[in-house]
N, C-alpha and C positions, 0 to 999 in steps of 0.2 A: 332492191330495197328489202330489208330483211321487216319481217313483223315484229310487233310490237311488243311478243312477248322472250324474243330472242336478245342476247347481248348482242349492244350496237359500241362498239367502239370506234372512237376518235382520236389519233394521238396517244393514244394508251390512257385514255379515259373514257368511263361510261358512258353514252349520251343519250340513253333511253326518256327518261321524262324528265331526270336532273342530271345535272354532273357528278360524275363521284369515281371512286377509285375502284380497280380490278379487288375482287375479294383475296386473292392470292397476296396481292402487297399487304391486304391487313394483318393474313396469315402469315406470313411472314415477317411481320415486325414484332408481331405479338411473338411469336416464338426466337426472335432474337433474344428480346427483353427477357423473355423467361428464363433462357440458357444464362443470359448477363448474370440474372439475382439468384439463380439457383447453381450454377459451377463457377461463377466468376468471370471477371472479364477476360482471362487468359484463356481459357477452353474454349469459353466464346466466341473466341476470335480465332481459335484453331479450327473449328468448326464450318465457323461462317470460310474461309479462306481455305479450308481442305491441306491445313498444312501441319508438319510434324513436327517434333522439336520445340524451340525455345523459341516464344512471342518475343519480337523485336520490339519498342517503342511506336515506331513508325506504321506497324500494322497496328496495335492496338487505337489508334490518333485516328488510323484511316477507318477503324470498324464504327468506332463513336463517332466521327463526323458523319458517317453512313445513314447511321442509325438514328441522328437527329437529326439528319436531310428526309429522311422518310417519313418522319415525323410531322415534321415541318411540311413537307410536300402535303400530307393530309390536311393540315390546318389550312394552307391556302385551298384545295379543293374544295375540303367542305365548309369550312369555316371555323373560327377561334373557338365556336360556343360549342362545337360539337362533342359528342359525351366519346366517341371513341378517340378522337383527338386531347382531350382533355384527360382523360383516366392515362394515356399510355405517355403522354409529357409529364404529367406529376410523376410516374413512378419512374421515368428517366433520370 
């Protein structure tokens, strides 16, 4: 039994005194978003995918479903009303 001031994961969720999501996923969604609106979504998705060359259709489809499954994934955890769920869907 770890104490109560140690991260207690479940599943790949927090379960200390509420549910909620690794801080790393919110880092990293937050800096997907930023790469999207600051070099566009083609860099962005050479990035995110570590790959050279010309963005195919099908990688760009795959980074944006991604990217609004992790989203999404926050919303079910914490809930619709939540300000970091909410702030990072409008500006999707």
């Amino acid at each position: 039994m770890k104490s109560s001031n140690r991260k207690q994961t479940e599943t790949g969720l927090i379960v200390n005194e509420k549910v909620n999501v690794d801080r790393k996923l919110l880092k990293m969604i937050r800096a997907m978003l930023h790469d999207m609106t600051t070099n566009g979504i083609d860099k962005a998705t050479q990035r995110h995918f570590n790959m050279k060359g010309e963005v195919e259709t099908k990688h760009r489809a795959k980074f944006i479903n991604r990217l609004e499954g992790y989203i999404n994934f926050i919303g079910q955890v914490r809930g619709k009303n939540d300000e970091f769920y909410f702030k990072q869907k409008t500006s999707f």
